[in-house]
matplotlib code that plots the C-alpha trace (Angstrom):
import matplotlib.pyplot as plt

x = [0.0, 2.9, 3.6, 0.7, -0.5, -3.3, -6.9, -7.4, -4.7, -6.7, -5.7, -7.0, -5.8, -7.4, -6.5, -5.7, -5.2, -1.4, -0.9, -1.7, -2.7, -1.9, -4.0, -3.7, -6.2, -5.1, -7.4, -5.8, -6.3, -9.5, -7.7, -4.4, -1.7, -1.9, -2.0, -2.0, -1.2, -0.8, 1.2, 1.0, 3.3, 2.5, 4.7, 4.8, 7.1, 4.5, 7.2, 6.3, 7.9, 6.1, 5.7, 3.7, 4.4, 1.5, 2.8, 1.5, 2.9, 1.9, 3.3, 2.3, 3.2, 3.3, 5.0, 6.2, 6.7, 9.8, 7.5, 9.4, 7.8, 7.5, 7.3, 6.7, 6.9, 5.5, 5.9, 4.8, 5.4, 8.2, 10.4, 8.8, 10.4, 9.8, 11.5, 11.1, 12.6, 12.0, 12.7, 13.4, 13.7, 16.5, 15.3, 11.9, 14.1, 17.1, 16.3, 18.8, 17.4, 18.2, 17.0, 17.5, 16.1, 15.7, 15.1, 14.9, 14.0, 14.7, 15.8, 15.3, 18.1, 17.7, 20.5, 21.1, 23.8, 24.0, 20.6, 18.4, 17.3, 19.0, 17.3, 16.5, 18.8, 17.0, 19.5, 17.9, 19.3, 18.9, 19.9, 20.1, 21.7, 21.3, 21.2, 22.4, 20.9, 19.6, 16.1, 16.6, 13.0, 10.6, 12.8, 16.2, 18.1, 21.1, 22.3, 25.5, 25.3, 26.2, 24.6, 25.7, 24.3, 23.9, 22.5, 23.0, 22.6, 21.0, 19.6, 15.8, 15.2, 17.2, 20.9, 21.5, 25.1, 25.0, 26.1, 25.9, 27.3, 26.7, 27.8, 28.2, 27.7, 29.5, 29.3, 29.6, 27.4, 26.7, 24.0, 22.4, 18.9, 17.3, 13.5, 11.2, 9.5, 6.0, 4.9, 5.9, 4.6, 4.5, 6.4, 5.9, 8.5, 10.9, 14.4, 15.3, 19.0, 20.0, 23.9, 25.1, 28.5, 29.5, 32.5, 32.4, 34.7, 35.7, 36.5, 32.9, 32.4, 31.8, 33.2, 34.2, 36.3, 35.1, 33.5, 30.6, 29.1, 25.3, 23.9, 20.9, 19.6, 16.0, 14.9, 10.9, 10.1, 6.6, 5.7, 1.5, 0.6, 3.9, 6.6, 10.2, 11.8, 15.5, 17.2, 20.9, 22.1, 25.7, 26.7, 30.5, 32.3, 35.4, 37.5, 37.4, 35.3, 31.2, 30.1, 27.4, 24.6, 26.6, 27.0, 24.6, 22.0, 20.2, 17.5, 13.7, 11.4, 13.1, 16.4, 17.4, 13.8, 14.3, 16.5, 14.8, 15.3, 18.6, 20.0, 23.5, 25.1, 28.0, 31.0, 29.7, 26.8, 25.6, 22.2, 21.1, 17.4, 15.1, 11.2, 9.1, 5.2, 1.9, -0.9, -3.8, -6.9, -8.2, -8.1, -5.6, -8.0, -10.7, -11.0, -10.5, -7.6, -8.0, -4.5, -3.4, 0.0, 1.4, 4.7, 8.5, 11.8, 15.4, 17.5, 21.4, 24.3, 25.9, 27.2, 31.1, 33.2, 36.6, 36.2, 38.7, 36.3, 34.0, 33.7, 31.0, 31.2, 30.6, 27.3, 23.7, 21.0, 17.6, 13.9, 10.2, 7.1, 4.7, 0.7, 0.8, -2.4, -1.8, -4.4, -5.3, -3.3, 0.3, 0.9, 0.1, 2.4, 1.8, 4.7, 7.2, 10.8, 13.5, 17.6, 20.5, 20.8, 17.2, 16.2, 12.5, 9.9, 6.7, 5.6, 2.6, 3.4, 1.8, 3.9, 6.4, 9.2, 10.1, 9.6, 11.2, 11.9, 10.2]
y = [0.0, 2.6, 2.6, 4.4, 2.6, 0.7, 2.4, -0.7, -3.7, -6.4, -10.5, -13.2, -16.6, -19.8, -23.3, -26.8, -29.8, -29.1, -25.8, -22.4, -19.9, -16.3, -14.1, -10.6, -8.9, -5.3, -2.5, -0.1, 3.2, 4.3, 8.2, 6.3, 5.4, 9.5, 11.8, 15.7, 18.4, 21.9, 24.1, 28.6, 30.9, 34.7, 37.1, 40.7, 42.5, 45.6, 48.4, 47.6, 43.9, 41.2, 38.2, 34.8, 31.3, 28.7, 25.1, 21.8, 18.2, 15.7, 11.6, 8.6, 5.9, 2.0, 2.4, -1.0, -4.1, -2.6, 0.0, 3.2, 6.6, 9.7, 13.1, 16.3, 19.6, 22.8, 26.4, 30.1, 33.3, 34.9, 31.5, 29.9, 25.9, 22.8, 19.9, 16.0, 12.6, 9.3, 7.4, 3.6, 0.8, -1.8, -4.3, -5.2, -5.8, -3.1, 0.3, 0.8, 3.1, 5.2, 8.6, 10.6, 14.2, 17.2, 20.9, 24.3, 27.2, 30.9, 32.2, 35.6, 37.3, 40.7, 43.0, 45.7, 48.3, 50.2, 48.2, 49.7, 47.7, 48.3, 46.0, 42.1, 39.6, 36.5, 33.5, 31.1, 27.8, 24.4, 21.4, 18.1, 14.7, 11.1, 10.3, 6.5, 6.3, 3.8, 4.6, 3.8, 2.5, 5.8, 8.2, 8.9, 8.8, 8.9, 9.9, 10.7, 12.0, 13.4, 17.2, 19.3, 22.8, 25.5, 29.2, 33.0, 35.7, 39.1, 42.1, 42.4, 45.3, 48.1, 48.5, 46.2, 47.3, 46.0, 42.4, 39.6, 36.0, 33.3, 30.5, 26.3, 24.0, 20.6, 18.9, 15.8, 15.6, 13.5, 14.0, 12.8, 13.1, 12.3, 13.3, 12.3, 15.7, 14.8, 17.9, 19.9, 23.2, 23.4, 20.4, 19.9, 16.2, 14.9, 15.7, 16.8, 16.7, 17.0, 17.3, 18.1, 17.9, 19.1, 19.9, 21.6, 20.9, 22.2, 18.6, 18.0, 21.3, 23.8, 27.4, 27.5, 24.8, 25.2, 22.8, 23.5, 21.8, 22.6, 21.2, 21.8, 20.9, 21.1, 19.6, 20.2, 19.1, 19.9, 20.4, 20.7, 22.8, 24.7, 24.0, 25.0, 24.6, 24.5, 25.2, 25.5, 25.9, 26.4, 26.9, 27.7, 27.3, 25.2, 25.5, 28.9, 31.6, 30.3, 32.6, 34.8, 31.2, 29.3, 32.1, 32.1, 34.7, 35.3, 37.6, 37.5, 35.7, 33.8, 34.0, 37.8, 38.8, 42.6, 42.0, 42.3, 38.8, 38.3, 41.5, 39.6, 38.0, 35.7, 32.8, 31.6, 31.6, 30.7, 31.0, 29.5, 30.2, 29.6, 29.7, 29.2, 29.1, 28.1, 26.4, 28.7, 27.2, 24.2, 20.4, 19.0, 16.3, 19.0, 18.4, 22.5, 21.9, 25.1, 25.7, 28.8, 29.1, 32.2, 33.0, 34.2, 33.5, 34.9, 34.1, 35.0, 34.8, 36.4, 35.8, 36.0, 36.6, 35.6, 32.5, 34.6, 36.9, 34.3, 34.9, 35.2, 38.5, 39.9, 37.7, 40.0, 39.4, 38.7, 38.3, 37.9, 37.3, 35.9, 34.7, 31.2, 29.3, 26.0, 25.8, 23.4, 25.9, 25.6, 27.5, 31.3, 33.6, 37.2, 38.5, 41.2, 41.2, 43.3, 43.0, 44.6, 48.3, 49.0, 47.6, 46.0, 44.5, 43.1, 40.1, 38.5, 35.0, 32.1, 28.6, 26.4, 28.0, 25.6, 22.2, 23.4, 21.1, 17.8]
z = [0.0, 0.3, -3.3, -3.6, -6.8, -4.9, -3.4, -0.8, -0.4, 1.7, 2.7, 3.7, 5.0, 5.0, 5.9, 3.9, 5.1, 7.1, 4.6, 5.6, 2.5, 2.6, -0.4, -1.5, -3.0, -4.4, -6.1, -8.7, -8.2, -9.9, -10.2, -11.9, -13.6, -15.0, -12.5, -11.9, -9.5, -9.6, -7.6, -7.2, -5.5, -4.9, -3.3, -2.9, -0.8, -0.5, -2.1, -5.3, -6.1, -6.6, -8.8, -9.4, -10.7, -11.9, -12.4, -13.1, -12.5, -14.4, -13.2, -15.2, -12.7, -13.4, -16.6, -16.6, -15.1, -12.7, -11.4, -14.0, -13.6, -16.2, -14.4, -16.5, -14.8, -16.5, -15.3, -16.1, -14.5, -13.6, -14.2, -16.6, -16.5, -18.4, -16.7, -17.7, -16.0, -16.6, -13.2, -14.2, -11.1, -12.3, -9.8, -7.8, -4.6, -3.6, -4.9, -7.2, -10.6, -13.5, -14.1, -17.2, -17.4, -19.4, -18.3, -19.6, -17.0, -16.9, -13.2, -12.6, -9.7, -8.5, -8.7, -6.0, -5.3, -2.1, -0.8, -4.0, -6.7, -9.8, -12.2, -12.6, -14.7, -16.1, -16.6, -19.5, -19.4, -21.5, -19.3, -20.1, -17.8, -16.6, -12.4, -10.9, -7.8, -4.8, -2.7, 0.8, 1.8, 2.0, 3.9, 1.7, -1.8, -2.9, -6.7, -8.8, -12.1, -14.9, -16.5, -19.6, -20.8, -22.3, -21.2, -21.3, -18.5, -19.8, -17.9, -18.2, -16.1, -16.0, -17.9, -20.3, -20.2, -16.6, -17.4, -20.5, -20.6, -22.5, -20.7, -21.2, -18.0, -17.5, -14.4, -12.0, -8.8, -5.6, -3.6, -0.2, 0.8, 4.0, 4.8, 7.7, 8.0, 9.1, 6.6, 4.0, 5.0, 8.4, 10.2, 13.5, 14.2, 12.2, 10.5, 7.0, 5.5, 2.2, 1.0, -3.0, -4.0, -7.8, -9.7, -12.8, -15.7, -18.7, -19.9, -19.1, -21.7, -19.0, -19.4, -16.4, -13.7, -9.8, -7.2, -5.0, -1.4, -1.3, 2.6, 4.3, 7.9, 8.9, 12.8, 14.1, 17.9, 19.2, 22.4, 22.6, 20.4, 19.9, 17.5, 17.5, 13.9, 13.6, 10.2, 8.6, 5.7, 4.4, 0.3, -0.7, -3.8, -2.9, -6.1, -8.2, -8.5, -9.9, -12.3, -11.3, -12.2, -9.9, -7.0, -3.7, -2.5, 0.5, 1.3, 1.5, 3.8, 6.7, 4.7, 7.1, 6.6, 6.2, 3.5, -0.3, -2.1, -3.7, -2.0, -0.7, -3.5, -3.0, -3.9, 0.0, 1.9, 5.6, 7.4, 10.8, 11.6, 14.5, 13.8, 16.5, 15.7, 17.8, 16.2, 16.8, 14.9, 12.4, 12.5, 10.2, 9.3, 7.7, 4.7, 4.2, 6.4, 7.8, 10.6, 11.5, 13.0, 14.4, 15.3, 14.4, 13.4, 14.3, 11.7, 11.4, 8.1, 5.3, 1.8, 1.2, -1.7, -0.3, 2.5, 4.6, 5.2, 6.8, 10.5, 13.5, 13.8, 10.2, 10.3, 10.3, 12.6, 11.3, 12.5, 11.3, 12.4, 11.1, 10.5, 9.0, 6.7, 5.8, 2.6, -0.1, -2.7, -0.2, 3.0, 2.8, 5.0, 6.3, 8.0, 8.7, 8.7, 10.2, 9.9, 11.8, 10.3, 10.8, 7.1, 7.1, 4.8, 4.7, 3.1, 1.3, 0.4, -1.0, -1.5, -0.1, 2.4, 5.3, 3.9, 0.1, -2.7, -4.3]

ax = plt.figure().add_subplot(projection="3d")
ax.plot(x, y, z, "-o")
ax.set_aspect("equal")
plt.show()
């Protein structure tokens, strides 16, 4: 039954002579093998920034006898995406699978200079790779693989003299993934981990040679009805300077919440946050699932361009708080943040913060 290709798996046993017969009796889902889900985020920042994506997922599971699955991913808004992999099983018994994919996505990165927001760059990229990987039961994964590109980086708003690259990617990855978050949204138990390493290579075709460590720590403990959520995340480029596709950011919501998104730029980043949050209202067995959560974060980090420069003491201090929905669409967020320095900003959001990634 957690396959999640059956509605009802039922047994029975019976009795023959000195045998014992065990049968199963499975039920397809009625809603399957094809199946869709759609996904919206909103933000707006309240001085005049804000911007929308609208996707759609569609999975066409049981594709053969070993279980392979097609996803297809499709985006509009301000990143428009079209992603595709084929996830083929190469046993029925110890997890192992191959996973080729295609993608092609447009990122848009705000720039800034002296805190003000000098214009937008959108970074267009054609992707294209094949993953080796084993599934560890429900909970965790682990893949290496192999991804080769194309792109370009223009300036959409503001100075097109600003910046322009066109770039070629080439690149060799392992990655770690561990999840037992008991939701998405808004956990409330359970530990998250995830850990990328990749090495670029211009034998690989890449215009540029550098390695990067990607490694992210989420831990939720309840106590009643009040939560404390523990999150860290560190990013550096170990090898060479990342062009400006391959560099870190932080900013935005719970990321030094009075900072605008993307407004620290760097070869390095760190970020250790603290949400707390009290469940206020709803059952989370309506089927409106109707919680609200209220509560704040204090959040602390930097980006770096040189890892000398990396120290406690040139870290900035962060806070939020915040009015929590967790609705059919994704969790919705009101909130307010303020950093060291006095900066501040007010958010409207709508989509996945705490529990991010598929």
């Amino acid at each position: 039954y957690g396959l999640g290709a059956f509605e009802t798996v039922d047994y029975t046993l019976s009795s023959a002579a000195e045998t014992t017969n065990l049968t199963i009796r499975t039920q397809e889902k009625s809603w399957g093998p094809n199946y869709v889900n759609f996904g919206i985020e909103l933000q707006d920042d309240f001085e005049g920034s804000s911007n929308y994506n609208l996707g759609a997922r569609y999975t066409r599971t049981a594709v053969n006898s070993l279980g392979a699955e097609w996803r297809a991913d499709f985006q509009v808004g301000r990143e428009p995406r079209l992603f595709s992999e084929f996830f083929q099983p190469l046993d029925h018994k110890n997890g192992f699978f191959i996973a080729p994919q295609l993608e092609l996505s447009k990122i848009a990165l705000n720039l800034f200079e002296d805190g003000n927001r000098i214009g937008e760059l959108r970074i267009n990229q054609l992707q294209a790779g094949i993953d080796f990987g084993h599934q560890f039961g429900n909970w965790g994964e682990f893949r290496i693989g192999v991804r080769r590109g194309t792109g370009s980086a223009r300036v959409r708003i503001g100075d097109p003299t600003l910046f322009s690259l066109d770039f070629d990617s080439g690149n060799v990855f392992a990655s770690f993934g561990y999840d037992r978050l008991d939701n998405a949204n808004f956990p409330r138990h359970g530990t998250r981990a995830n850990i990328e390493w990749s090495a670029s290579r211009k034998s690989l075709g890449a215009s540029d040679s550098f390695e990067s460590i990607d490694a992210d720590f989420i831990r939720a403990q309840t106590f009643s009805k009040y939560t404390l959520l523990y999150r860290m995340s560190a990013r550096s480029n170990l090898e060479g300077d990342a062009p400006i596709q391959n560099s870190f950011s932080l900013g935005g919501l719970f990321s030094l919440s009075g900072r605008r998104n993307d407004e620290l730029f760097g070869q390095h980043a760190g970020l250790v946050n603290v949400a707390f949050y009290r469940r206020i209202g709803g059952d989370s067995s309506s089927p409106l699932n109707t919680n609200l959560y209220l509560g704040g974060s204090l959040e602390f980090g930097n980006v770096w361009d040189d890892s000398d420069d990396i120290s406690f003491s040139s870290g900035i201090w962060g806070g939020a708080v915040f009015l929590g929905i967790d609705t059919v669409l994704g969790p919705l967020y009101v909130a307010y943040g303020l950093t060291e320095g006095g900066e501040t900003a007010g958010y409207f959001f709508l989509g996945p913060i705490f529990g991010e990634g598929d």
